[in-house]
Biopython code that builds the backbone (N, CA, C, O; Angstrom):
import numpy as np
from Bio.PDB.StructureBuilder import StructureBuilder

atoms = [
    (1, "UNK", "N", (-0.023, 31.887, 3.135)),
    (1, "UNK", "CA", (-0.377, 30.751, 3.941)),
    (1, "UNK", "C", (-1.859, 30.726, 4.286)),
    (1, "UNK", "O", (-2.441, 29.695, 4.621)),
    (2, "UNK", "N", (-2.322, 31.688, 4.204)),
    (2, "UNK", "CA", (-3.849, 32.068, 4.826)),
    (2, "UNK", "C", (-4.585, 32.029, 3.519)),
    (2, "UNK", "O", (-3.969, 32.351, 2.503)),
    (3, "UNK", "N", (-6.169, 31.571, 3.425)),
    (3, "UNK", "CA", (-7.195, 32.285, 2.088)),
    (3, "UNK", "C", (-7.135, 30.620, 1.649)),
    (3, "UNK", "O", (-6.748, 29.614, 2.243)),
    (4, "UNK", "N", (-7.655, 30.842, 0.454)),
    (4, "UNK", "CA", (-8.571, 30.006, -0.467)),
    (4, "UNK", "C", (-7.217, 28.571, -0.762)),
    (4, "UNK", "O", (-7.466, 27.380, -0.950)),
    (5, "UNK", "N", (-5.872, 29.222, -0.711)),
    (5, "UNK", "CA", (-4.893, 28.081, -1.324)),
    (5, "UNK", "C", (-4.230, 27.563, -0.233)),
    (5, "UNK", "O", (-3.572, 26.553, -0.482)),
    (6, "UNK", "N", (-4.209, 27.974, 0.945)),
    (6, "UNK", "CA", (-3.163, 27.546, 2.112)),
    (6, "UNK", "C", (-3.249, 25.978, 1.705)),
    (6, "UNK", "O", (-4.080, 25.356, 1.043)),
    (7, "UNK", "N", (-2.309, 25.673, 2.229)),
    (7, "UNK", "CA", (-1.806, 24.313, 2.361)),
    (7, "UNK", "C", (-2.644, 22.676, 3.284)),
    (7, "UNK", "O", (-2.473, 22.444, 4.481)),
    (8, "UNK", "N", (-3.184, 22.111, 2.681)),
    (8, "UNK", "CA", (-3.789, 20.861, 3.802)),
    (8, "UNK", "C", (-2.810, 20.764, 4.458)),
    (8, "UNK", "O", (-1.692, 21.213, 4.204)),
    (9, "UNK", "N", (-3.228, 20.038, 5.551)),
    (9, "UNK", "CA", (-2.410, 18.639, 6.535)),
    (9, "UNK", "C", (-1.589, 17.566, 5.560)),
    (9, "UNK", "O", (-0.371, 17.477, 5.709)),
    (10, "UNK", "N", (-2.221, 16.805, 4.626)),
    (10, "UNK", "CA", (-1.846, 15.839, 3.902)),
    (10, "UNK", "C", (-0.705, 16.464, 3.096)),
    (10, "UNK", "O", (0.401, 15.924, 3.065)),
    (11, "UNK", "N", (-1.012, 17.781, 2.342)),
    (11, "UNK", "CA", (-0.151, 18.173, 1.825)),
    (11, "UNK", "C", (1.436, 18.952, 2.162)),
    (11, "UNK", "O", (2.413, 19.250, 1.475)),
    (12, "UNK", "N", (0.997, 19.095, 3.834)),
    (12, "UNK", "CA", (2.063, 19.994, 4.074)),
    (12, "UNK", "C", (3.185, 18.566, 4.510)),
    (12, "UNK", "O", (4.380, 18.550, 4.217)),
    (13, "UNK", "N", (2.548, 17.589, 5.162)),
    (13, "UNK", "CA", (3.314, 16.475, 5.602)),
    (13, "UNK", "C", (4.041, 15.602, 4.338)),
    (13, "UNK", "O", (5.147, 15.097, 4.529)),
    (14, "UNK", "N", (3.330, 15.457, 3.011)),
    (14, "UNK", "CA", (3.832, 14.856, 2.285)),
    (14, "UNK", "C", (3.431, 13.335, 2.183)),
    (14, "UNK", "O", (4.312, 12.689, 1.616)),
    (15, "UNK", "N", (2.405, 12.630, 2.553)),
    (15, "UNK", "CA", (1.743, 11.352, 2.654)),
    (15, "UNK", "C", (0.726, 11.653, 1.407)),
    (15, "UNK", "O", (-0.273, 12.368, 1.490)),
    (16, "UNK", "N", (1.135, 11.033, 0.348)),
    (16, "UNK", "CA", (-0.154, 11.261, -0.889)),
    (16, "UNK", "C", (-0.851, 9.941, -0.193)),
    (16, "UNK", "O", (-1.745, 10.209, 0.609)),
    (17, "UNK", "N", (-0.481, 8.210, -0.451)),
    (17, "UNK", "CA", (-1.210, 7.514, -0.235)),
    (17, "UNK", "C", (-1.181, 6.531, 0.697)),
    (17, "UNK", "O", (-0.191, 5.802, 0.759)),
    (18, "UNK", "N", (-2.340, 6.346, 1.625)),
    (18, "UNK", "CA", (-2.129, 5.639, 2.492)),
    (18, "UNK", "C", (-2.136, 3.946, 2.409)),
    (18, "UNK", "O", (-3.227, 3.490, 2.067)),
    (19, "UNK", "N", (-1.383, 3.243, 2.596)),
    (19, "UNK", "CA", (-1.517, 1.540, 1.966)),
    (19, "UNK", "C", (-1.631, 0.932, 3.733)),
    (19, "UNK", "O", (-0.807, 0.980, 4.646)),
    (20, "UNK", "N", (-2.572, 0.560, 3.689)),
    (20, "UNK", "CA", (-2.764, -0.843, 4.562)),
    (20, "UNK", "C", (-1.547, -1.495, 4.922)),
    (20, "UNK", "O", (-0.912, -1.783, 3.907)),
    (21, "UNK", "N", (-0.929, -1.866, 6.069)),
    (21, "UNK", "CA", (-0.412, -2.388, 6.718)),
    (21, "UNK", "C", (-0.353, -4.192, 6.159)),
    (21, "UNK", "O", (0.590, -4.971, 6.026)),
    (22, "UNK", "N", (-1.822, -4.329, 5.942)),
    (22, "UNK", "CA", (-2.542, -6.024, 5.744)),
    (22, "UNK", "C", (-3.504, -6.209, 4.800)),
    (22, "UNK", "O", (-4.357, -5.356, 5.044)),
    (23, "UNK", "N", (-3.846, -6.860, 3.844)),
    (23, "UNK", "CA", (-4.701, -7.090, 2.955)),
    (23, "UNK", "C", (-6.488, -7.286, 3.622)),
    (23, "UNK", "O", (-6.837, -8.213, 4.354)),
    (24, "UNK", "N", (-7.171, -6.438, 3.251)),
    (24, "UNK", "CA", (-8.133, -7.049, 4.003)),
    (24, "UNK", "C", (-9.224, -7.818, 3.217)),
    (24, "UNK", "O", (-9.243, -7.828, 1.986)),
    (25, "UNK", "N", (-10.277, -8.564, 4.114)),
    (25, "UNK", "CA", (-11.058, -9.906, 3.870)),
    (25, "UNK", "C", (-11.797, -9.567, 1.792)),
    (25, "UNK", "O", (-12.029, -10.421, 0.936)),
    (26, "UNK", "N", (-11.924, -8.213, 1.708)),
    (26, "UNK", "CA", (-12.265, -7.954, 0.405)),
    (26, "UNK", "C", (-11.211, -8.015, -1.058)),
    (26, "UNK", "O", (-11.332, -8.275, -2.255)),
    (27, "UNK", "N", (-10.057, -7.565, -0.020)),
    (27, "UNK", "CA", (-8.767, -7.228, -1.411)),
    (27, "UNK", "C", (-8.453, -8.872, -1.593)),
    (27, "UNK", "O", (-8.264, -9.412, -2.683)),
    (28, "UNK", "N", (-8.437, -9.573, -0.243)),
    (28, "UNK", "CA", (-7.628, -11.198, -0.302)),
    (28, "UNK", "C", (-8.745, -12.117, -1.521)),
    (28, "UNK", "O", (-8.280, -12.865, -2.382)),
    (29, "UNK", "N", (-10.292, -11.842, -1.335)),
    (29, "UNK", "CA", (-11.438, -12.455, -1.815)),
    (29, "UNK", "C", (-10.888, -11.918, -3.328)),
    (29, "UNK", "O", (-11.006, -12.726, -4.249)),
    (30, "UNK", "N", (-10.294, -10.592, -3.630)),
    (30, "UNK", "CA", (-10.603, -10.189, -5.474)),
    (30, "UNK", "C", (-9.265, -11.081, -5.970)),
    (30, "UNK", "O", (-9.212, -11.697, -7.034)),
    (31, "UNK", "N", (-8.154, -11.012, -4.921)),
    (31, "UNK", "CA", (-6.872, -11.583, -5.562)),
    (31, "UNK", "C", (-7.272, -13.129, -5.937)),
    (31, "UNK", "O", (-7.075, -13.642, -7.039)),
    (32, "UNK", "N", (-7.754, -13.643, -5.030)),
    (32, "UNK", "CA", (-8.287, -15.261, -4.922)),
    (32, "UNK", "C", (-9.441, -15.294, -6.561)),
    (32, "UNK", "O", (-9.468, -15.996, -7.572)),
    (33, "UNK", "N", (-9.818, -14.742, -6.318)),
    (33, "UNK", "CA", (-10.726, -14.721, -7.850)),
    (33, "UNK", "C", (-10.133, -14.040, -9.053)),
    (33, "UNK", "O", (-10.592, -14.122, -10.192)),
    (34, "UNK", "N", (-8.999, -13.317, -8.667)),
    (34, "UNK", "CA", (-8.454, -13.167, -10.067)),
    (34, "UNK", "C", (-7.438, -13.799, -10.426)),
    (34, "UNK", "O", (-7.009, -13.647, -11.570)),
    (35, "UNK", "N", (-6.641, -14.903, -9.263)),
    (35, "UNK", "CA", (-5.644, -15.916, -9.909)),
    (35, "UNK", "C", (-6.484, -17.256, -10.213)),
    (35, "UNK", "O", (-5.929, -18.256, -10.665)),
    (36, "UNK", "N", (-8.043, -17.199, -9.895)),
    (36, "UNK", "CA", (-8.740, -18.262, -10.186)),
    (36, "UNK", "C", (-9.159, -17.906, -11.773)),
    (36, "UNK", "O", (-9.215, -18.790, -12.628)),
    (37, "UNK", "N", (-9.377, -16.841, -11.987)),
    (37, "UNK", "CA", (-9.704, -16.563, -13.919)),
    (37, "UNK", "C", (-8.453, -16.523, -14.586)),
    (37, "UNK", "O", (-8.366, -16.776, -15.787)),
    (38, "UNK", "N", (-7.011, -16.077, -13.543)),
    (38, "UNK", "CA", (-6.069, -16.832, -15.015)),
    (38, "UNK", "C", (-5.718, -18.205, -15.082)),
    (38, "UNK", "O", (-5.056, -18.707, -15.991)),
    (39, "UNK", "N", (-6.274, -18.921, -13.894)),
    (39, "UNK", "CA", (-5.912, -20.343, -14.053)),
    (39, "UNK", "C", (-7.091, -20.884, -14.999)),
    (39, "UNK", "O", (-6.857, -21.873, -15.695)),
    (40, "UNK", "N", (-8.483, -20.201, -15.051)),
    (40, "UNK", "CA", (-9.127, -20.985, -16.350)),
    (40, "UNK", "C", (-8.449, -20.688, -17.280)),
    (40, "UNK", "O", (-8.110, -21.693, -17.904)),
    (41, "UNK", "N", (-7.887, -19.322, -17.893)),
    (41, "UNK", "CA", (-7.694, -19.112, -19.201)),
    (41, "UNK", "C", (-6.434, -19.630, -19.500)),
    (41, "UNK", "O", (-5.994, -19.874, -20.623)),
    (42, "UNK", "N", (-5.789, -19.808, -18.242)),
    (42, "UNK", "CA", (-4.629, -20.913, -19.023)),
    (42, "UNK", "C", (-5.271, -22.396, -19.521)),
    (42, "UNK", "O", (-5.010, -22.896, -20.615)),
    (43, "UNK", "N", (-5.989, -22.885, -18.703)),
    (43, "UNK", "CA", (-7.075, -24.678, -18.873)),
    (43, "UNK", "C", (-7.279, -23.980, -20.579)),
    (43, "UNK", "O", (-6.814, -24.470, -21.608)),
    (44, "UNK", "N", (-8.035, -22.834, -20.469)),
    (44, "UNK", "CA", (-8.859, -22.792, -21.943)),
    (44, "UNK", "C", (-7.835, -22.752, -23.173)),
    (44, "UNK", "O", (-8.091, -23.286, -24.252)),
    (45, "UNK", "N", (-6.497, -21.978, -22.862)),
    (45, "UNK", "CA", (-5.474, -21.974, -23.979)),
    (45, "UNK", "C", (-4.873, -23.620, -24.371)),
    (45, "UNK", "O", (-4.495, -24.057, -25.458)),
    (46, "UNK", "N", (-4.966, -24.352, -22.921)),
    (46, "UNK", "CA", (-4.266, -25.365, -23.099)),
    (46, "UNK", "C", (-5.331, -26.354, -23.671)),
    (46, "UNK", "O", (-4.847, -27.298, -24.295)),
    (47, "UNK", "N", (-6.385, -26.322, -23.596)),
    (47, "UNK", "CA", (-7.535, -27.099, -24.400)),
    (47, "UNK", "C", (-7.752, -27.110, -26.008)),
    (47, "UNK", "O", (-8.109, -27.968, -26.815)),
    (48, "UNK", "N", (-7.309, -25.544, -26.104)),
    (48, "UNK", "CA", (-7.727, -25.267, -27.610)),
    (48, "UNK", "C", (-6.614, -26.058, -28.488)),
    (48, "UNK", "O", (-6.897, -26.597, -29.558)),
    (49, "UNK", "N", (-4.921, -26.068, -27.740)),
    (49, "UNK", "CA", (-4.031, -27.331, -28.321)),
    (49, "UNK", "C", (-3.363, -26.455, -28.760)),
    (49, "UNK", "O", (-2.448, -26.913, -29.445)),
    (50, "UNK", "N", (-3.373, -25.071, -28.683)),
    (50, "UNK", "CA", (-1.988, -24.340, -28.680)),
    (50, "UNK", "C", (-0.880, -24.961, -27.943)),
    (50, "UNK", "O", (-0.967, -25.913, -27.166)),
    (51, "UNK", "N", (0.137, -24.331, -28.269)),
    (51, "UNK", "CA", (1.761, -24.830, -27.821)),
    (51, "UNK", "C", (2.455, -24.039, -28.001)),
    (51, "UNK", "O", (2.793, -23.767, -29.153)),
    (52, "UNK", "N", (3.107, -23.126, -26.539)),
    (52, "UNK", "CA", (3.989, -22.301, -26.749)),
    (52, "UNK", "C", (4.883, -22.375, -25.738)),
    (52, "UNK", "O", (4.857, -23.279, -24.903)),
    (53, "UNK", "N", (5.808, -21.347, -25.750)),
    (53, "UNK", "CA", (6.759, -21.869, -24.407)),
    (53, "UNK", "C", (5.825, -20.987, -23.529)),
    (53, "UNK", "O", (5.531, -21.815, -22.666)),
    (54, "UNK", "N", (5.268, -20.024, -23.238)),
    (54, "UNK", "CA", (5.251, -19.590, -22.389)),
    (54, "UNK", "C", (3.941, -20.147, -22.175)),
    (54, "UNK", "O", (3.405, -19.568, -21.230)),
    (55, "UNK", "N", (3.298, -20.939, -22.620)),
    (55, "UNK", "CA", (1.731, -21.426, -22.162)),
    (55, "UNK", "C", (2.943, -22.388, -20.703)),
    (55, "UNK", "O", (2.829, -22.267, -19.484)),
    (56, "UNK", "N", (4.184, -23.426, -21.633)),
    (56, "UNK", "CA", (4.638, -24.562, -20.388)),
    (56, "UNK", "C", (4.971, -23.886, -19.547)),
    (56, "UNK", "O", (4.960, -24.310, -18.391)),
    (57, "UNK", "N", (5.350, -22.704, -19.824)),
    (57, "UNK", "CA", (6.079, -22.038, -18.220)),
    (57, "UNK", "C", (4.633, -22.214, -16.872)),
    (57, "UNK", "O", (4.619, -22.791, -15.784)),
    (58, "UNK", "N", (3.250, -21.170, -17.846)),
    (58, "UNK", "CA", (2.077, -21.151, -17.013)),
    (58, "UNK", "C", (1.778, -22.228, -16.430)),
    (58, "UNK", "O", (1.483, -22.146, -15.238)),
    (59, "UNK", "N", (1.764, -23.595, -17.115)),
    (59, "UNK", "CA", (1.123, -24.829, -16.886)),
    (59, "UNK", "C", (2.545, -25.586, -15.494)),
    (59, "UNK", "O", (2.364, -26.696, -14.992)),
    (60, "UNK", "N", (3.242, -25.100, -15.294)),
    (60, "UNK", "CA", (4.247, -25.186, -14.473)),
    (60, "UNK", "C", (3.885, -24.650, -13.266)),
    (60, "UNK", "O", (4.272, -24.998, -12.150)),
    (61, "UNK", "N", (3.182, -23.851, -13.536)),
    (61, "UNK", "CA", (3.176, -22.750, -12.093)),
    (61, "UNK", "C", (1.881, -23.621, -11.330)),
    (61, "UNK", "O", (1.086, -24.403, -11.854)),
    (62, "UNK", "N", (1.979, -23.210, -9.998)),
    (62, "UNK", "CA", (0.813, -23.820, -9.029)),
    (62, "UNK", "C", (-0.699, -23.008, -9.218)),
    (62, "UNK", "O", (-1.047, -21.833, -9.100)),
    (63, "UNK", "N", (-1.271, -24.056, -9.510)),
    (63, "UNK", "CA", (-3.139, -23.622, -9.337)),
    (63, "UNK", "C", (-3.556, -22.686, -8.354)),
    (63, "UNK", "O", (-2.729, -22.455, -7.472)),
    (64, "UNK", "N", (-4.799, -22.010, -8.291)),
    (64, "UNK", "CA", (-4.579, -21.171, -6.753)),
    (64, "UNK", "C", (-5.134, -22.015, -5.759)),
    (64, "UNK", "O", (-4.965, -21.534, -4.638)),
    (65, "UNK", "N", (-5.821, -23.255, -5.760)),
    (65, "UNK", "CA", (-6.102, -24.377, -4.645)),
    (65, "UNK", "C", (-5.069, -24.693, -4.387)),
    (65, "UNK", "O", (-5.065, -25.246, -3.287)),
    (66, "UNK", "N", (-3.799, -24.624, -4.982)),
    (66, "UNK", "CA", (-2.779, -25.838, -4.749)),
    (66, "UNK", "C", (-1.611, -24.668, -3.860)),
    (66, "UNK", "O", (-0.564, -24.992, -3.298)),
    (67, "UNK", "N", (-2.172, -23.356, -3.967)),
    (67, "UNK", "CA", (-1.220, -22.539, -3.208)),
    (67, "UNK", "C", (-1.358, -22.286, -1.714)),
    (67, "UNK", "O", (-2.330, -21.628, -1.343)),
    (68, "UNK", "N", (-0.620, -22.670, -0.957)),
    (68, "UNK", "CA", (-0.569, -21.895, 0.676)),
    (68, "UNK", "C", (-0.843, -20.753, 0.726)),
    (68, "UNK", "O", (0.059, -20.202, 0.093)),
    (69, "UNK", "N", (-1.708, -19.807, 1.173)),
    (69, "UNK", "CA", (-1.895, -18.636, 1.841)),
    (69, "UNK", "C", (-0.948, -17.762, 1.780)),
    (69, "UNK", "O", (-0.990, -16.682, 1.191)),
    (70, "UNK", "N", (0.352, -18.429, 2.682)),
    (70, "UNK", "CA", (1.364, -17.389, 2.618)),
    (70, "UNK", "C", (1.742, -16.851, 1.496)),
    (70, "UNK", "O", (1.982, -15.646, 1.407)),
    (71, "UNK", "N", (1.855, -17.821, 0.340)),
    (71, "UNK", "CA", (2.108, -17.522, -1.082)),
    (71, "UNK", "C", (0.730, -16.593, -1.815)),
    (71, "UNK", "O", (0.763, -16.095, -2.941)),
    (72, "UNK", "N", (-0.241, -16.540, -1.009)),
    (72, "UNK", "CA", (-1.586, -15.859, -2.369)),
    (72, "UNK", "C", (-1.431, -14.729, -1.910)),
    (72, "UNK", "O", (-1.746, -13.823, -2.681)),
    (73, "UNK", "N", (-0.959, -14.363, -0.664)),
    (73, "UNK", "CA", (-1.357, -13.174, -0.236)),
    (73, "UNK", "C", (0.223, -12.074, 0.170)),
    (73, "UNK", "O", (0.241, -10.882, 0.480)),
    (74, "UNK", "N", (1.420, -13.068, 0.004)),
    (74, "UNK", "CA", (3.100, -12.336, 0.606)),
    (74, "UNK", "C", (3.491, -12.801, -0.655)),
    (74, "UNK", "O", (3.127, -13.653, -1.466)),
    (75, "UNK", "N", (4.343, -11.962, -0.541)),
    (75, "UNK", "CA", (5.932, -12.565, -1.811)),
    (75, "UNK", "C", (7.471, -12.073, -1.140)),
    (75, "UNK", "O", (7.748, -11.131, -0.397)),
    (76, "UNK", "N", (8.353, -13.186, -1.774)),
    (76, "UNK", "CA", (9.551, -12.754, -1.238)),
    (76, "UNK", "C", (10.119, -11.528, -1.569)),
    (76, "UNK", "O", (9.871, -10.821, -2.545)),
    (77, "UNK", "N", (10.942, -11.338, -0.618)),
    (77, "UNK", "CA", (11.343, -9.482, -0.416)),
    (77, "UNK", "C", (12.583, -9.934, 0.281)),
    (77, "UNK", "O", (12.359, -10.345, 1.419)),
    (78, "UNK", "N", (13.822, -9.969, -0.094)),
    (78, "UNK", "CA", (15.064, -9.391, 0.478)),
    (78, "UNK", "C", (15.317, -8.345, 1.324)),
    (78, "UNK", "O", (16.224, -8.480, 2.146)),
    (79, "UNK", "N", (14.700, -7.348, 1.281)),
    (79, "UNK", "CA", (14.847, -6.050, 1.894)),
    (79, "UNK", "C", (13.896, -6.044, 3.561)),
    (79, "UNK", "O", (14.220, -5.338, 4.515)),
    (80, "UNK", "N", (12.762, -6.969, 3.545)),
    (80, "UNK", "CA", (11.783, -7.157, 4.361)),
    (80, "UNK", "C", (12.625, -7.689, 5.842)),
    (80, "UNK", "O", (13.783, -8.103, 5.782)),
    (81, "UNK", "N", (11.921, -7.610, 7.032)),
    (81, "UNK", "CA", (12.490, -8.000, 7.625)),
    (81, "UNK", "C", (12.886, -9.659, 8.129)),
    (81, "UNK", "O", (13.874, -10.290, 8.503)),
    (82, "UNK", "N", (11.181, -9.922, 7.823)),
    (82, "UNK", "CA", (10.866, -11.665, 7.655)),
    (82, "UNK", "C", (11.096, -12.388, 6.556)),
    (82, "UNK", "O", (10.980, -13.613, 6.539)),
    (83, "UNK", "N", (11.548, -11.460, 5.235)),
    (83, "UNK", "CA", (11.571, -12.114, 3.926)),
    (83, "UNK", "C", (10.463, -11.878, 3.043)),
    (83, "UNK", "O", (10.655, -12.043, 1.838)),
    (84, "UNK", "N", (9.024, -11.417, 3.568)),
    (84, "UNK", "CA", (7.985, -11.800, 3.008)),
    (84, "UNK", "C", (7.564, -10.447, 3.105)),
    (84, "UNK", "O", (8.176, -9.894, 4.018)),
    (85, "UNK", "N", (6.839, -9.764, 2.581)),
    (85, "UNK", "CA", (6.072, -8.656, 2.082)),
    (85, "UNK", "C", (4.434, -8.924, 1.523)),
    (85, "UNK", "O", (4.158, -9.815, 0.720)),
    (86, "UNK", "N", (3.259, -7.817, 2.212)),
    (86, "UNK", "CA", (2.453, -8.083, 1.568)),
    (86, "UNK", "C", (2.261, -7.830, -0.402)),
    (86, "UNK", "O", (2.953, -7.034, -1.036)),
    (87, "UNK", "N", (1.593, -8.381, -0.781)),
    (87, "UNK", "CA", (1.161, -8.708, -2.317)),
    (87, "UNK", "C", (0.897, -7.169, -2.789)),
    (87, "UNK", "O", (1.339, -6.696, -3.836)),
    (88, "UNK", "N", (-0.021, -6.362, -1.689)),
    (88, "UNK", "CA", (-0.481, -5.055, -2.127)),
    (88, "UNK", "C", (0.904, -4.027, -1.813)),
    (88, "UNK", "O", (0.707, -2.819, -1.947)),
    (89, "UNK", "N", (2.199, -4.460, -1.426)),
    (89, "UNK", "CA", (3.053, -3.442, -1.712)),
    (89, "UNK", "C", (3.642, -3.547, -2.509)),
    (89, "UNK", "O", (4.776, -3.261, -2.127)),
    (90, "UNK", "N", (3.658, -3.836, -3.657)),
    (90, "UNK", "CA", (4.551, -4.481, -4.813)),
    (90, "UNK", "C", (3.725, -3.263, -5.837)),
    (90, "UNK", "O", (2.628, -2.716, -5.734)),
    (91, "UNK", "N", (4.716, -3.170, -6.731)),
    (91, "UNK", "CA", (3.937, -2.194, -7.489)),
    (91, "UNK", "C", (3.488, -2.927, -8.347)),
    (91, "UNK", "O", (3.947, -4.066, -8.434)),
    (92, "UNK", "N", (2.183, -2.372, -9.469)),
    (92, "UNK", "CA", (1.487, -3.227, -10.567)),
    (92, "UNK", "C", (1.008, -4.690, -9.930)),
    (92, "UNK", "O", (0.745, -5.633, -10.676)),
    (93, "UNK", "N", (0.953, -4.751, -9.026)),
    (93, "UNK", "CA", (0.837, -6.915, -8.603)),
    (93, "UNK", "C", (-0.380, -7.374, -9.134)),
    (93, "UNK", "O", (-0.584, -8.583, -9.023)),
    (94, "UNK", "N", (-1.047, -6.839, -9.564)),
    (94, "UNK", "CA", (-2.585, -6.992, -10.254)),
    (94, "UNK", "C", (-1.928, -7.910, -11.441)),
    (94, "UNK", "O", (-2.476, -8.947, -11.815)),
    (95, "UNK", "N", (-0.544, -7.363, -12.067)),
    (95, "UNK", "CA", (-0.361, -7.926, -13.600)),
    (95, "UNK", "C", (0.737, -8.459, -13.270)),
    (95, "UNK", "O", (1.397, -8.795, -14.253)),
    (96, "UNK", "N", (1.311, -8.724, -12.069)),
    (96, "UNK", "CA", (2.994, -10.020, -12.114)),
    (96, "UNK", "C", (2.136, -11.210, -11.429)),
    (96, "UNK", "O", (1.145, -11.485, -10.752)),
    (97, "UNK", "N", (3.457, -11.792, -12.234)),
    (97, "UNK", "CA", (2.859, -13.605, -11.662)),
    (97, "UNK", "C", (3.627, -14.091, -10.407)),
    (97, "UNK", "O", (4.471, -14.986, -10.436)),
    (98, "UNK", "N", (3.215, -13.349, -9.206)),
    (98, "UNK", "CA", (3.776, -13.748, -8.307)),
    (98, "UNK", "C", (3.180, -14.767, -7.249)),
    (98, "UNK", "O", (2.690, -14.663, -6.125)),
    (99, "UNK", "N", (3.497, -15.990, -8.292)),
    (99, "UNK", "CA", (2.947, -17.349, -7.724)),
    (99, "UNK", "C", (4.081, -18.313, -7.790)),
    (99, "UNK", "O", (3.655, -19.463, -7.898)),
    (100, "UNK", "N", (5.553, -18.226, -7.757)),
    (100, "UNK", "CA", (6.754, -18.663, -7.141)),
    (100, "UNK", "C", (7.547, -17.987, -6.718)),
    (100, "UNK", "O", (7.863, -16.982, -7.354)),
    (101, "UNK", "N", (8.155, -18.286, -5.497)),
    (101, "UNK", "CA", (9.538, -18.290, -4.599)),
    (101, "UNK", "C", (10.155, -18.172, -4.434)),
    (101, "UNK", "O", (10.145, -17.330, -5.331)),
    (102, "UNK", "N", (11.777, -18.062, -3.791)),
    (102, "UNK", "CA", (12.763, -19.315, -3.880)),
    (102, "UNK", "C", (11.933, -20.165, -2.680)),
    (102, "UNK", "O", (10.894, -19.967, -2.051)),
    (103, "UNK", "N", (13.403, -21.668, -2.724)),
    (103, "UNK", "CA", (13.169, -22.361, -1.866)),
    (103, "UNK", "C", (13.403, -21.824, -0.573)),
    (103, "UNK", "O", (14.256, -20.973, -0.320)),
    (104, "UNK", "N", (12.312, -22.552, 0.557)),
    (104, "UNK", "CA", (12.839, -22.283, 1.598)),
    (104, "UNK", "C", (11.786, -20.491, 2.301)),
    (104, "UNK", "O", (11.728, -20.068, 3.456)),
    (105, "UNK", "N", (11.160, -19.913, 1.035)),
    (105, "UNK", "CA", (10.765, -18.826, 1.516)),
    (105, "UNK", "C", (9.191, -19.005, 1.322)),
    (105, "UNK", "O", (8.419, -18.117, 1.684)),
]
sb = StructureBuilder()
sb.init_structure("model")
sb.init_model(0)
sb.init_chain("A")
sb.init_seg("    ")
for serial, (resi, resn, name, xyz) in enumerate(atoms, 1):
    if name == "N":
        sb.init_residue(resn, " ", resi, " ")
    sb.init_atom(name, np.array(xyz, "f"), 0.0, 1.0, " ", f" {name:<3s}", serial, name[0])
structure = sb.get_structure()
């Protein structure tokens, strides 16, 4: 227990990483600019006159001007207590398209 290997605090408790409670004014600013570069590159796929199903699915989904807050920054969660969960507890959310719902949430 004693010398060069004893055990941290962090390690003896078992907390590897700590996540924010709330998105803050920097993480909300990168999400906002990175659903704003896939909404060009969908404009740019849909310009070039490709046609696929999954371009109509994209072109379906809401712009990030056209999204409420609650939606850029929560997603629905069953398990949550309000329904809604922040964006940064989701695992991978950098790469899901979590820019619909259900109704009502």
């Amino acid at each position: 227990m004693f010398g060069a290997f004893r055990p941290t605090q962090a390690n003896s408790i078992g907390l590897l990483w700590k996540t924010p409670w709330k998105l803050s004014r920097t993480r909300k600013a990168n999400a906002r600019a990175r659903l704003k570069r896939v909404d060009s590159v969908i404009e740019a796929v849909r310009a070039s006159g490709m046609e696929c199903s999954a371009l109509t699915k994209a072109l379906a989904l809401p712009k990030e001007h056209e999204m409420p807050p609650k939606d850029k920054y929560t997603v629905y969660s069953p398990h949550e207590r309000g329904y809604r969960k922040g964006i940064h507890k989701v695992p991978k959310w950098t790469r899901l398209t979590l820019r619909t719902n259900p109704k009502g949430f």
